[in-house]
N, CA, C and O atoms as a GROMACS GRO file, in nm:
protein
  600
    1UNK      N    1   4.474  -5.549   8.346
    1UNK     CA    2   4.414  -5.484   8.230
    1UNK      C    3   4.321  -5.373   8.280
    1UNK      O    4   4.233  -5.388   8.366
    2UNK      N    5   4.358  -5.234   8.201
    2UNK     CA    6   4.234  -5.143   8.272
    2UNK      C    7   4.133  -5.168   8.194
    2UNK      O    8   4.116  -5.199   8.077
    3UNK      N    9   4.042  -5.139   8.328
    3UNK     CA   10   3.870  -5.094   8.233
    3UNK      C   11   3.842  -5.107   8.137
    3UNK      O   12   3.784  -5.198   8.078
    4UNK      N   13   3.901  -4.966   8.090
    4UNK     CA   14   3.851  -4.910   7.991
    4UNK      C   15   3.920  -4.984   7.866
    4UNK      O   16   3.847  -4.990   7.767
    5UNK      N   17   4.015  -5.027   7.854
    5UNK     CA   18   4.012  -5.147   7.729
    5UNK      C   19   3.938  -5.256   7.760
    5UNK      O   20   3.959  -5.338   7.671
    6UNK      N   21   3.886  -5.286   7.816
    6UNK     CA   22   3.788  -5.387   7.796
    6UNK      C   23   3.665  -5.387   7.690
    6UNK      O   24   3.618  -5.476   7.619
    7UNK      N   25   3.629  -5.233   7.711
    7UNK     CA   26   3.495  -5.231   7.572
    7UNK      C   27   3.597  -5.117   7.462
    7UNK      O   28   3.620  -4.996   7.468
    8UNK      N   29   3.635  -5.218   7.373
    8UNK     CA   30   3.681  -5.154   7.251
    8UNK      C   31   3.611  -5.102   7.158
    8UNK      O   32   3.654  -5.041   7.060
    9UNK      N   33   3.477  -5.131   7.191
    9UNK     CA   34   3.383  -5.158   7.030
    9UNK      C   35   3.272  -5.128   7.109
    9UNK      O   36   3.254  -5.168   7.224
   10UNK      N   37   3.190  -5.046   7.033
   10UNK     CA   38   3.050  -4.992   7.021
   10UNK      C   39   2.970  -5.069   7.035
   10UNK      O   40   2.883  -5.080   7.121
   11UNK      N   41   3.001  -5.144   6.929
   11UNK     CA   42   2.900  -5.267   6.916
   11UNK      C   43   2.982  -5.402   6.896
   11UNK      O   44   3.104  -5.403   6.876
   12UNK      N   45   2.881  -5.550   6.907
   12UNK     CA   46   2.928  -5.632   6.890
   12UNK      C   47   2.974  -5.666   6.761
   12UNK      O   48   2.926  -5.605   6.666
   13UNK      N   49   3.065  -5.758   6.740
   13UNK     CA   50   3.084  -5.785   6.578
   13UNK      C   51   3.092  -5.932   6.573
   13UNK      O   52   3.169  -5.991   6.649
   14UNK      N   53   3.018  -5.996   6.488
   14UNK     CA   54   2.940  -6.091   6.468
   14UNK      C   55   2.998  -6.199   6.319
   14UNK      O   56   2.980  -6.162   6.203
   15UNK      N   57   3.071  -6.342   6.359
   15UNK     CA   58   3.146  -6.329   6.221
   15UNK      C   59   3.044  -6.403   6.116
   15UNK      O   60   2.961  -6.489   6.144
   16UNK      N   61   3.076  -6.339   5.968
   16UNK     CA   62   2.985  -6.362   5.890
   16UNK      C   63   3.062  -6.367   5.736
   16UNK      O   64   3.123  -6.274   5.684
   17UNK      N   65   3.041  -6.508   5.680
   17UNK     CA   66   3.120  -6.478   5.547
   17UNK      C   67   3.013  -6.449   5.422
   17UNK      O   68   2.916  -6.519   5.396
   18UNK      N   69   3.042  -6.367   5.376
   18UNK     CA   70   2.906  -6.310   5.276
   18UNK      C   71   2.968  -6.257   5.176
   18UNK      O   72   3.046  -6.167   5.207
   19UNK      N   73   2.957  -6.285   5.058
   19UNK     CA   74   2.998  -6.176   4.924
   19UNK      C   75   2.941  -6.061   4.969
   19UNK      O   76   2.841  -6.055   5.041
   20UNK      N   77   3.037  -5.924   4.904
   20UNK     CA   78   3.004  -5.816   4.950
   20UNK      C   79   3.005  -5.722   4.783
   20UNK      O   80   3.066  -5.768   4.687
   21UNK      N   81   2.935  -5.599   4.775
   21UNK     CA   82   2.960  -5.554   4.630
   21UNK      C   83   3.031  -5.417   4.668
   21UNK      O   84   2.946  -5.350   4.726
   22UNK      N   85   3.140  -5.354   4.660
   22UNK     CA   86   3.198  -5.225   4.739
   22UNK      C   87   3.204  -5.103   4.620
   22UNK      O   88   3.307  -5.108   4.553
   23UNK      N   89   3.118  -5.003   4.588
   23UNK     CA   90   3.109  -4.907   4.520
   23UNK      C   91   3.150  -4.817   4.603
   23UNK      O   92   3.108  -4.801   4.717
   24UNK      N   93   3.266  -4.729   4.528
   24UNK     CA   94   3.346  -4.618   4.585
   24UNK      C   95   3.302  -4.512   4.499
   24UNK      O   96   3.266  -4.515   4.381
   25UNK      N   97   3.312  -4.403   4.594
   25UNK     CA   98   3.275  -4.225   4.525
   25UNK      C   99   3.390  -4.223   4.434
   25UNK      O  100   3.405  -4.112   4.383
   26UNK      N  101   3.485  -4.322   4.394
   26UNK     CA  102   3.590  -4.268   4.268
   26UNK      C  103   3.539  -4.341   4.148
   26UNK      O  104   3.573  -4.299   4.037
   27UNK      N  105   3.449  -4.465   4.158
   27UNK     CA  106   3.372  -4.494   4.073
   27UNK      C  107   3.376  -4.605   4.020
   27UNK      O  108   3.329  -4.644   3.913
   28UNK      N  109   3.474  -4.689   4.149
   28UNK     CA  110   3.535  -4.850   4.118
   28UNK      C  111   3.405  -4.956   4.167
   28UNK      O  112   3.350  -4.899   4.262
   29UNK      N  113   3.365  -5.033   4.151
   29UNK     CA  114   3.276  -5.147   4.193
   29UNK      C  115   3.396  -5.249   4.242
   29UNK      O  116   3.500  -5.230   4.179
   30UNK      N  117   3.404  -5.357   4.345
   30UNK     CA  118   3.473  -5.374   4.379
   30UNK      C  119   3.416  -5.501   4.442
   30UNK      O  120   3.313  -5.473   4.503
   31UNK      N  121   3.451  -5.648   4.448
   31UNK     CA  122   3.444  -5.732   4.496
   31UNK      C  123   3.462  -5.804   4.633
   31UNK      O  124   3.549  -5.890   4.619
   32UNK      N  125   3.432  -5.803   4.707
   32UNK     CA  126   3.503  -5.838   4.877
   32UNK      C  127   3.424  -5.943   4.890
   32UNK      O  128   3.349  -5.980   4.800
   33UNK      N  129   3.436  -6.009   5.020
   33UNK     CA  130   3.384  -6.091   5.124
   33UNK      C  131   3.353  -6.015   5.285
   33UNK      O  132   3.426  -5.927   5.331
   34UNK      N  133   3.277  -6.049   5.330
   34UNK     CA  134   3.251  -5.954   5.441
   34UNK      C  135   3.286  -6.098   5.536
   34UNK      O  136   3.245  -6.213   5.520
   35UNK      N  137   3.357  -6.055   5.612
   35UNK     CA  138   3.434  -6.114   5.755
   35UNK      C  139   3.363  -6.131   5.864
   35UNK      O  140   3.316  -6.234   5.911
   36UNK      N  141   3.356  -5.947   5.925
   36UNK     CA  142   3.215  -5.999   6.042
   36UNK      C  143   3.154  -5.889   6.016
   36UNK      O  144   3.197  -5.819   5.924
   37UNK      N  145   3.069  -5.858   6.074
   37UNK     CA  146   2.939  -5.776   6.099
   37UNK      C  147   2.882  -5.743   6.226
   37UNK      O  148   2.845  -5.828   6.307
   38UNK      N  149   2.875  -5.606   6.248
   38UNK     CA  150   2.813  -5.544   6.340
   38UNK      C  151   2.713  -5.395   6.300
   38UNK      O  152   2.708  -5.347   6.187
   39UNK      N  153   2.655  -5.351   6.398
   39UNK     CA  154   2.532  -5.231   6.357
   39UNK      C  155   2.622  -5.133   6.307
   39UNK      O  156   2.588  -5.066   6.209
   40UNK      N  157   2.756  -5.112   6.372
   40UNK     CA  158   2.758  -5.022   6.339
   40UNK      C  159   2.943  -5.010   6.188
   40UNK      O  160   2.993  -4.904   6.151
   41UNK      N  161   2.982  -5.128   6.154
   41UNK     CA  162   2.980  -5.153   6.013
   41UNK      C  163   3.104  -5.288   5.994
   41UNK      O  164   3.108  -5.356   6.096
   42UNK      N  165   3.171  -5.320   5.920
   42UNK     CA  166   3.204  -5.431   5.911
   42UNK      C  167   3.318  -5.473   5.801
   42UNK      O  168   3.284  -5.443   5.686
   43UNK      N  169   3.453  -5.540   5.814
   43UNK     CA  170   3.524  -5.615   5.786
   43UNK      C  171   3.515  -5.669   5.658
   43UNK      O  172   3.429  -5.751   5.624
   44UNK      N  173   3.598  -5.625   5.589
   44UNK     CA  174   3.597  -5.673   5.477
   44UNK      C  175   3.733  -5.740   5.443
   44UNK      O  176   3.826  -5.727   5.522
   45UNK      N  177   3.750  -5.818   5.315
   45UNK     CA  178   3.851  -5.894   5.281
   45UNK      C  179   3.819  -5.861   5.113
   45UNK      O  180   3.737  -5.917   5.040
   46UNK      N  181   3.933  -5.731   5.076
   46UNK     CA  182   3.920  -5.742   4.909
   46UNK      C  183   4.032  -5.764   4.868
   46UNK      O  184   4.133  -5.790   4.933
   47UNK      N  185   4.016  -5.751   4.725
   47UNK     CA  186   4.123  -5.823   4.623
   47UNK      C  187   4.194  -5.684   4.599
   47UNK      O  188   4.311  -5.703   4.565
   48UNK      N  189   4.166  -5.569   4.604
   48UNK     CA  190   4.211  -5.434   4.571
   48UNK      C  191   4.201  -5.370   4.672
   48UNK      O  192   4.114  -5.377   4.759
   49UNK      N  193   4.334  -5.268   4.662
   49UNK     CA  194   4.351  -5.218   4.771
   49UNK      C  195   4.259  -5.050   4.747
   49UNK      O  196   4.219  -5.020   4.635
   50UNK      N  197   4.241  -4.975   4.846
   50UNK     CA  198   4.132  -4.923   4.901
   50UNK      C  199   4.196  -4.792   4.996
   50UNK      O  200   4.290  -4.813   5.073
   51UNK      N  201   4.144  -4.679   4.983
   51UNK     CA  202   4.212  -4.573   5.094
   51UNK      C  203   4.146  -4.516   5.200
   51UNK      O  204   4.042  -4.452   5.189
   52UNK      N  205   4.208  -4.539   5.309
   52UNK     CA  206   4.141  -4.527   5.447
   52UNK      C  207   4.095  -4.428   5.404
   52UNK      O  208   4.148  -4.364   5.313
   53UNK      N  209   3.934  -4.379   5.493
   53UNK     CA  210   3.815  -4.230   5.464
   53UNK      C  211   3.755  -4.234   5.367
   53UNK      O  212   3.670  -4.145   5.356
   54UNK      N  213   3.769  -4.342   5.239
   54UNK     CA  214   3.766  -4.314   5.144
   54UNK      C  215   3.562  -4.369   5.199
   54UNK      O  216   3.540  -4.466   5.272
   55UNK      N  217   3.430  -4.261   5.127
   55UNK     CA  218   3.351  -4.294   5.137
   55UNK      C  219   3.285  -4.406   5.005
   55UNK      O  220   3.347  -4.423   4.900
   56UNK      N  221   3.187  -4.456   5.029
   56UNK     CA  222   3.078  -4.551   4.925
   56UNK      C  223   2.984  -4.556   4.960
   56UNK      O  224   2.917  -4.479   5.029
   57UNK      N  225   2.962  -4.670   4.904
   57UNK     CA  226   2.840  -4.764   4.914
   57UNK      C  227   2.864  -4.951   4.928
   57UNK      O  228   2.939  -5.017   4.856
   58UNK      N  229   2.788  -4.999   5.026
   58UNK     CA  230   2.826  -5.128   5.033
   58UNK      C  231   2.708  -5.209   5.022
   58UNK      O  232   2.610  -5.170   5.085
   59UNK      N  233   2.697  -5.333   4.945
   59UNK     CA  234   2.566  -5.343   4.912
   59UNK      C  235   2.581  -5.538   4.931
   59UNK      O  236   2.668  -5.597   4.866
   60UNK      N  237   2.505  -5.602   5.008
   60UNK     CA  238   2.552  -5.756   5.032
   60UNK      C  239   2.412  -5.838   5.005
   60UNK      O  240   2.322  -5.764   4.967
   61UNK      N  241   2.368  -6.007   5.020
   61UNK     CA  242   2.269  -6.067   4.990
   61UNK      C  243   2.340  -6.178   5.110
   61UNK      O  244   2.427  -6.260   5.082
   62UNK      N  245   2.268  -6.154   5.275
   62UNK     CA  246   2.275  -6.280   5.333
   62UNK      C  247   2.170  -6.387   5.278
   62UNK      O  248   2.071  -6.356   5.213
   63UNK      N  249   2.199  -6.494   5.306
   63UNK     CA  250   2.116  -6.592   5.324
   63UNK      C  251   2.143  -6.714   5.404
   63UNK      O  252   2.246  -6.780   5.415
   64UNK      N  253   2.014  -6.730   5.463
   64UNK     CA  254   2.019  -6.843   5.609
   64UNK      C  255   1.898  -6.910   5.602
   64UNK      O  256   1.798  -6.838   5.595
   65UNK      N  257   1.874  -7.074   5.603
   65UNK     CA  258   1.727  -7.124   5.623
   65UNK      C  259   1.657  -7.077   5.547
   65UNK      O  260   1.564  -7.020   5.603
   66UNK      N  261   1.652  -7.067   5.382
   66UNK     CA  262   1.554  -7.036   5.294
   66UNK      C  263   1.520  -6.849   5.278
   66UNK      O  264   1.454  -6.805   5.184
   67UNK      N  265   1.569  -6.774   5.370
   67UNK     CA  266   1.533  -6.664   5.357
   67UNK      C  267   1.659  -6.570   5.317
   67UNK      O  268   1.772  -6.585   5.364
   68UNK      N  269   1.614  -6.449   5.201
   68UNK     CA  270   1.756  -6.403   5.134
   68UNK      C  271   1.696  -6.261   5.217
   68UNK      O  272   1.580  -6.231   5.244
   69UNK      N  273   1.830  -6.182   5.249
   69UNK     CA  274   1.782  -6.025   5.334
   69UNK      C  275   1.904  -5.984   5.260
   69UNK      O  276   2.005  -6.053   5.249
   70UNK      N  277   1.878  -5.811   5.185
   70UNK     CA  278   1.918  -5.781   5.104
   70UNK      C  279   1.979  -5.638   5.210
   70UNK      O  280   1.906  -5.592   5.298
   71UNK      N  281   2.117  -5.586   5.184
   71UNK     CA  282   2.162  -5.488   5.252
   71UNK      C  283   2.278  -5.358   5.197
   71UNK      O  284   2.387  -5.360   5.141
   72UNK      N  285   2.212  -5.280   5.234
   72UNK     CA  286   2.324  -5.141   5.173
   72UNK      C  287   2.300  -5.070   5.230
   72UNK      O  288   2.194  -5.053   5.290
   73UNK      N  289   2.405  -4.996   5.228
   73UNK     CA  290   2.494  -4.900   5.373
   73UNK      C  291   2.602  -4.799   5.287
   73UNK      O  292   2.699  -4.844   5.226
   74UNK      N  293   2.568  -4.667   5.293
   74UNK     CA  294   2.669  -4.595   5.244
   74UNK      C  295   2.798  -4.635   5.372
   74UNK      O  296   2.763  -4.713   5.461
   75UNK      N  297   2.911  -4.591   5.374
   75UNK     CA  298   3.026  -4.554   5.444
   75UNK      C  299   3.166  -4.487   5.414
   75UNK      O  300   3.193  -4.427   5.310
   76UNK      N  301   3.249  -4.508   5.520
   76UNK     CA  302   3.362  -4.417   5.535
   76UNK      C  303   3.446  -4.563   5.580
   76UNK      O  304   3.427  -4.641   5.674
   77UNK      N  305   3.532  -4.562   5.484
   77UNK     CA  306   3.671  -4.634   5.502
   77UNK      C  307   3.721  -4.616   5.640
   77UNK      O  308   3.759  -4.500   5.654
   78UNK      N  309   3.737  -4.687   5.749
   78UNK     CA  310   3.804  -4.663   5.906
   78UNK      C  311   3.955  -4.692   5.911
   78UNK      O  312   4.029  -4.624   5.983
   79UNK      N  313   4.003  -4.804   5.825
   79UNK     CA  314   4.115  -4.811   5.860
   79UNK      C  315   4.127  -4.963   5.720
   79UNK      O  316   4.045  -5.034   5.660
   80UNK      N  317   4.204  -4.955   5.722
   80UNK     CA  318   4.298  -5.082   5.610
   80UNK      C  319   4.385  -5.119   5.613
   80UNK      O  320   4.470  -5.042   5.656
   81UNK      N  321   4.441  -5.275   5.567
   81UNK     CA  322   4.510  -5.356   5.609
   81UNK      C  323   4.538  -5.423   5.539
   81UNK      O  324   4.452  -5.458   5.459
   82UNK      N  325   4.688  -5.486   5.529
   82UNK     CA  326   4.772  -5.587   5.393
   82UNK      C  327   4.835  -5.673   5.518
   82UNK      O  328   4.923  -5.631   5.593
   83UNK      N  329   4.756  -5.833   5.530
   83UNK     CA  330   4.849  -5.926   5.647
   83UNK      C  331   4.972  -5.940   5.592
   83UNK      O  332   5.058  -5.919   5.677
   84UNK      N  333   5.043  -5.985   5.418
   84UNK     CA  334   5.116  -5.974   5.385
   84UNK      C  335   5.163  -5.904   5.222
   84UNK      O  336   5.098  -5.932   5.121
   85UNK      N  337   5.276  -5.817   5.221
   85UNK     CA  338   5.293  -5.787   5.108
   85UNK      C  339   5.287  -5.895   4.954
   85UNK      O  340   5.279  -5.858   4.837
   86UNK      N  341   5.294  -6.028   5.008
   86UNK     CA  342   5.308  -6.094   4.888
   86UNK      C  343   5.190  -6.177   4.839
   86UNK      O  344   5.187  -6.269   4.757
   87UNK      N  345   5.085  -6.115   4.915
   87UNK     CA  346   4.950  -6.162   4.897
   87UNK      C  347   4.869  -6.074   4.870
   87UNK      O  348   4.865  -5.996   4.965
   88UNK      N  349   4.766  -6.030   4.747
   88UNK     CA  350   4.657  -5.922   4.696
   88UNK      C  351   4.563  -5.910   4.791
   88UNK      O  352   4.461  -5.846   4.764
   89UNK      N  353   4.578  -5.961   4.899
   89UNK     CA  354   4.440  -5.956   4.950
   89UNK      C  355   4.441  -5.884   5.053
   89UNK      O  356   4.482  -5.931   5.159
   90UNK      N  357   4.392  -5.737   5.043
   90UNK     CA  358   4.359  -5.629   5.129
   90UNK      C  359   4.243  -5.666   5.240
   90UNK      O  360   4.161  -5.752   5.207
   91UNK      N  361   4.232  -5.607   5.369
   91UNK     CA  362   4.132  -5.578   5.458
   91UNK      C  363   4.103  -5.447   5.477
   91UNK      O  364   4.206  -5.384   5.502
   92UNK      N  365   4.020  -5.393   5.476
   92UNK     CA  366   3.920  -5.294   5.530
   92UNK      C  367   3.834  -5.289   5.640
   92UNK      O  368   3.745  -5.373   5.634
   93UNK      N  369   3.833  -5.226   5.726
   93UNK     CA  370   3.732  -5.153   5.816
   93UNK      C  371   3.616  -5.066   5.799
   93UNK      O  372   3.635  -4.950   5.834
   94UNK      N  373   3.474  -5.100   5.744
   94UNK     CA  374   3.408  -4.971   5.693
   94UNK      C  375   3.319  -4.950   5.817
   94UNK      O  376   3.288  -5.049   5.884
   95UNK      N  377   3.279  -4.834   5.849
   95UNK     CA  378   3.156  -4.764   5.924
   95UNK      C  379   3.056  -4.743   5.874
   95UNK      O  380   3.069  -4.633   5.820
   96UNK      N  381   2.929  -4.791   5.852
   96UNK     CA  382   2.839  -4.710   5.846
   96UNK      C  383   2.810  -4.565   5.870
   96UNK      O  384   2.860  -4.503   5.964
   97UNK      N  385   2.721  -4.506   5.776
   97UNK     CA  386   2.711  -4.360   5.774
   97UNK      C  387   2.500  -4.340   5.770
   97UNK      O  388   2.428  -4.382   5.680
   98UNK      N  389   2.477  -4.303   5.835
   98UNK     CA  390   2.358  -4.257   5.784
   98UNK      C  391   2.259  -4.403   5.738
   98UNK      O  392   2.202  -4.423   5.631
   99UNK      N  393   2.264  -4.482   5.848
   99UNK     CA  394   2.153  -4.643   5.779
   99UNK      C  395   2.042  -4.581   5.780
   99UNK      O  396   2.040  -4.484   5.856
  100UNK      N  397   1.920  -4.609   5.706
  100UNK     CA  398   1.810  -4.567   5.696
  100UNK      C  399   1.721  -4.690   5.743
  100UNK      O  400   1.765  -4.804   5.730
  101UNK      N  401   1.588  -4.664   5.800
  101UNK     CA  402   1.507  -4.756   5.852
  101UNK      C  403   1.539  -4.896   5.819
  101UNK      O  404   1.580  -4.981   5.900
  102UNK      N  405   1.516  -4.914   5.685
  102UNK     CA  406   1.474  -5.049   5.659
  102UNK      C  407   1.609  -5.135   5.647
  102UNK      O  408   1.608  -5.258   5.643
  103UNK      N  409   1.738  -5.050   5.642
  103UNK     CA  410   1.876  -5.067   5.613
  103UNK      C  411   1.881  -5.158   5.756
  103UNK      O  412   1.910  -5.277   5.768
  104UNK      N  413   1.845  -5.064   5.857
  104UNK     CA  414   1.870  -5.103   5.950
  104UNK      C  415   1.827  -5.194   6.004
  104UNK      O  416   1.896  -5.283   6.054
  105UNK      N  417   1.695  -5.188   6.005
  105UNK     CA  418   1.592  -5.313   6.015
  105UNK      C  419   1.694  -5.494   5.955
  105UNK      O  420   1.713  -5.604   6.007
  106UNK      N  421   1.729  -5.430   5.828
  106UNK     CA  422   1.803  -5.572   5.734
  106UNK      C  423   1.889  -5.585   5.839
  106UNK      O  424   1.865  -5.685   5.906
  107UNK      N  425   1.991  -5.512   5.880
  107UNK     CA  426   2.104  -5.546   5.943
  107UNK      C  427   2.068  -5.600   6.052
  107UNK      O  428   2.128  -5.705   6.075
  108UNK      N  429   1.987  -5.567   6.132
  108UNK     CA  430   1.928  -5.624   6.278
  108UNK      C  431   1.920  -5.767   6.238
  108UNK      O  432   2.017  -5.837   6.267
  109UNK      N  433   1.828  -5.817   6.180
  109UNK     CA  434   1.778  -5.927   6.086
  109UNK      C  435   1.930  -6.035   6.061
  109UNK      O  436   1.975  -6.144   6.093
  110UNK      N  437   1.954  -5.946   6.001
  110UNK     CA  438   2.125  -6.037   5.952
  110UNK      C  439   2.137  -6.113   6.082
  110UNK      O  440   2.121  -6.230   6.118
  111UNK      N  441   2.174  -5.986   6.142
  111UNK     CA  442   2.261  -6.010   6.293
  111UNK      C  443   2.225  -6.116   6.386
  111UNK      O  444   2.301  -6.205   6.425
  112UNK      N  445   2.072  -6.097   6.428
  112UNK     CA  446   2.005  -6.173   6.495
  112UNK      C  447   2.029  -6.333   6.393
  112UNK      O  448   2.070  -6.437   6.442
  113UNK      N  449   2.010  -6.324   6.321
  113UNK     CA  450   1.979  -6.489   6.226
  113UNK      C  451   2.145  -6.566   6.274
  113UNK      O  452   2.162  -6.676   6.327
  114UNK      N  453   2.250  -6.464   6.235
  114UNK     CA  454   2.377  -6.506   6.256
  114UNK      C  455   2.421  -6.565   6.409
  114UNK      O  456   2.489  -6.664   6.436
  115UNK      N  457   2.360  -6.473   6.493
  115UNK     CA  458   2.385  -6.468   6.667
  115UNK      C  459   2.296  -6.658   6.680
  115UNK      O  460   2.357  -6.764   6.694
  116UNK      N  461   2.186  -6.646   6.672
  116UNK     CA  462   2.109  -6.764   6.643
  116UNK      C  463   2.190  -6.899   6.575
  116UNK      O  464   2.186  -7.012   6.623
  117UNK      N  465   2.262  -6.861   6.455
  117UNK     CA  466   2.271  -6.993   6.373
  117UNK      C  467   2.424  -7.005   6.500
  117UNK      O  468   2.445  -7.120   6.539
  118UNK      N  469   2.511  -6.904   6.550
  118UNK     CA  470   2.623  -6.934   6.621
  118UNK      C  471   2.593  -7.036   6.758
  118UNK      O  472   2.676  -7.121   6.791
  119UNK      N  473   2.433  -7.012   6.853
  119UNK     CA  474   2.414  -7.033   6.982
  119UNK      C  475   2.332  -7.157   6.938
  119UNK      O  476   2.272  -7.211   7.031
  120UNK      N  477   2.316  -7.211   6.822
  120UNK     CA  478   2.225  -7.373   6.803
  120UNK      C  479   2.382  -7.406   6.775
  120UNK      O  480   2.396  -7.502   6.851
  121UNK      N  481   2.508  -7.388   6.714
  121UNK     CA  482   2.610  -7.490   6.668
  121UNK      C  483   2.643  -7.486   6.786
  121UNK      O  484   2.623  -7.602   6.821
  122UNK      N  485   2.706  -7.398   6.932
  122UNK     CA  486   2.774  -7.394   6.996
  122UNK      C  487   2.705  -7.512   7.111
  122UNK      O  488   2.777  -7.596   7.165
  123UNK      N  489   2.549  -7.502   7.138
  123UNK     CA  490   2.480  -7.613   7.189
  123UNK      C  491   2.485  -7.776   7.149
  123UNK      O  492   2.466  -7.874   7.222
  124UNK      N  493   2.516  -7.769   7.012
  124UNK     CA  494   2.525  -7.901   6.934
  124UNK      C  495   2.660  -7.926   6.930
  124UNK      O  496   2.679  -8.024   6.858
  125UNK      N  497   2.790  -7.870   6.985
  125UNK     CA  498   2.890  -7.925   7.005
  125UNK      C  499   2.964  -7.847   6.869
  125UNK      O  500   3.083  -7.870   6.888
  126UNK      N  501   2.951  -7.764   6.735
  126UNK     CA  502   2.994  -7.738   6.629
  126UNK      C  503   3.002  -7.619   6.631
  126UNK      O  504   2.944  -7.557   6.542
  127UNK      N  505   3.054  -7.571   6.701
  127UNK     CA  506   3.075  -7.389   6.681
  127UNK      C  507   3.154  -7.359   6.576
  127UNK      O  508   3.273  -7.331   6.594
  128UNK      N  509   3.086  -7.362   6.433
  128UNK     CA  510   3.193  -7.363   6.301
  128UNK      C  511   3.256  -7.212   6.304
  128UNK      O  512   3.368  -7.190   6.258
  129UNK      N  513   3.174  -7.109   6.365
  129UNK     CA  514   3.274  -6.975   6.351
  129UNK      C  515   3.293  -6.943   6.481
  129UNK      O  516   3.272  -6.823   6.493
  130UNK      N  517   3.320  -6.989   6.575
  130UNK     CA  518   3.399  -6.943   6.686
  130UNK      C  519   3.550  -7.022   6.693
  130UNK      O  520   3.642  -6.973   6.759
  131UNK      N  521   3.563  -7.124   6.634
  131UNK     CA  522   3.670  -7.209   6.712
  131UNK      C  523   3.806  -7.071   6.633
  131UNK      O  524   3.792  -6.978   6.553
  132UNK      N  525   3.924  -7.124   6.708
  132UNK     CA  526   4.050  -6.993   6.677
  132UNK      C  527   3.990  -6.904   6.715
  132UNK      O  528   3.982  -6.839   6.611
  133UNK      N  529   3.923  -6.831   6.811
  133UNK     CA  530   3.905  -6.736   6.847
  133UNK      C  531   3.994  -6.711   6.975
  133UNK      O  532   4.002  -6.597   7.021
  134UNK      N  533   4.027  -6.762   7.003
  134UNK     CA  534   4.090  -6.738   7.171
  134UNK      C  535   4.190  -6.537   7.177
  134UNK      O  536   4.176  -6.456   7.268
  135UNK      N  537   4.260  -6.523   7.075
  135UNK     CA  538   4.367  -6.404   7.090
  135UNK      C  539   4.211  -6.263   7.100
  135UNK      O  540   4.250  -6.149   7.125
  136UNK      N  541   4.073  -6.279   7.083
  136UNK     CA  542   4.040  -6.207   7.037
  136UNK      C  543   4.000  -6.104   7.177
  136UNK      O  544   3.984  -6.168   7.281
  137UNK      N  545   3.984  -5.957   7.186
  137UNK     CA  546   3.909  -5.927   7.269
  137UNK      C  547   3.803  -5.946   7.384
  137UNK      O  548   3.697  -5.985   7.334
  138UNK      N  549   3.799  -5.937   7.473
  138UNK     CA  550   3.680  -5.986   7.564
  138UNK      C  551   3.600  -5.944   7.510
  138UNK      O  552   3.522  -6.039   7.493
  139UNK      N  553   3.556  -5.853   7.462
  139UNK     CA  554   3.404  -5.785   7.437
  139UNK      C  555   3.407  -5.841   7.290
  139UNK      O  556   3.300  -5.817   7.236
  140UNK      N  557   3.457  -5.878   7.244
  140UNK     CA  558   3.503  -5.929   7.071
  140UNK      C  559   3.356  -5.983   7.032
  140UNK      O  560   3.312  -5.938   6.926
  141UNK      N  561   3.261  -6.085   7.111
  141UNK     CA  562   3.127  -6.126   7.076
  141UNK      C  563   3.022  -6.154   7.223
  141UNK      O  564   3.066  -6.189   7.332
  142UNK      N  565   2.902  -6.132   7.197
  142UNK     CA  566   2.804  -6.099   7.339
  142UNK      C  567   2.871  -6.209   7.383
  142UNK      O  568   2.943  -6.287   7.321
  143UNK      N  569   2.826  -6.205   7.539
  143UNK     CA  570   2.851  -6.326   7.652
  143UNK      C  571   2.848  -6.441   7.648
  143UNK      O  572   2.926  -6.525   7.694
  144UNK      N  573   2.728  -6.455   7.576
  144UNK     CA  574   2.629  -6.607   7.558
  144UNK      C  575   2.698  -6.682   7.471
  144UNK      O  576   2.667  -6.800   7.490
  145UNK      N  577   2.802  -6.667   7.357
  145UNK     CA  578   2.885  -6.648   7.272
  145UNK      C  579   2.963  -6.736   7.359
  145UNK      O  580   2.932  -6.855   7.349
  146UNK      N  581   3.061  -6.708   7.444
  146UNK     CA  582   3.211  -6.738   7.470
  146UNK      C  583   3.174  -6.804   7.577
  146UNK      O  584   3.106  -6.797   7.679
  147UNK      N  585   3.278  -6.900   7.489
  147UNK     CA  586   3.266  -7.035   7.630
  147UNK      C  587   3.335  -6.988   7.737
  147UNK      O  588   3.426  -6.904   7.742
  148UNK      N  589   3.265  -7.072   7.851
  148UNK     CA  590   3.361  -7.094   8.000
  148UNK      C  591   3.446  -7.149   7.996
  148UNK      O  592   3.453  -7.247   7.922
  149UNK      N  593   3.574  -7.100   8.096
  149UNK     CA  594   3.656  -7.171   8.120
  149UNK      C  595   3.608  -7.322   8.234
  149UNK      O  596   3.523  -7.317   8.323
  150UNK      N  597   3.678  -7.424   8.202
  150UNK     CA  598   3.620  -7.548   8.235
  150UNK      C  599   3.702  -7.583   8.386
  150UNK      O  600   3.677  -7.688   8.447
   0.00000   0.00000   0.00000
């Protein structure tokens, strides 16, 4: 394997299931689930299909351990995806465009809480969102993340 596929991704992406609210510049509001999450933008799973570039607004409510962190992110559609024709359920790729301080600040926040709730299950024997991971990228989640081979 060369190098340079080894770091596919900018950043890490972090999996996270979260209702998501997807407002498009054509003026649809739009329902998803957000998949995973990273700084720089994140995976979606909607019921309607969606056109790559197409810009918005994405607007979500994590919550972990009593605390709710509230998040929105304009973006640009990266790429989209149908696993099968006989199923409604589209994927999306969005990027962030332009996070502003406190946007960003939330997302850090997310991230870190998520990275955290992954490295107490994986210690306690319950890694509820890593297991089926094996096909994924090396760089797919930080180090501390992926088990050793035994």
């Amino acid at each position: 394997m060369a190098l340079s596929s080894l770091k596919q991704r900018e950043h890490y992406r972090v999996p996270l299931e979260a209702q998501a609210i997807v407002e498009t510049n054509d003026g649809r509001s739009l329902k998803g689930v957000c998949l995973n999450i990273s700084m720089g933008g994140m995976c979606l799973s909607l019921e309607h299909e969606i056109t790559r570039n197409m810009p918005g607004r994405v607007s979500m409510l994590f919550e972990q351990d009593g605390e709710t962190i509230e998040f929105c992110a304009q973006f640009f559609i990266a790429w989209t995806r149908t696993e099968r024709p006989d199923i409604p359920v589209k994927y999306a790729g969005i990027q962030f465009v332009g996070l502003d301080n406190e946007n960003r600040s939330c997302l850090t926040k997310i991230i870190i809480a998520r990275l955290m709730k992954l490295e107490k299950d994986r210690r306690e024997g319950t890694p509820e969102s890593i297991k089926n991971e094996e096909n994924k990228p090396a760089d797919y989640y930080p180090p501390f993340l992926v088990k050793s081979p035994k």
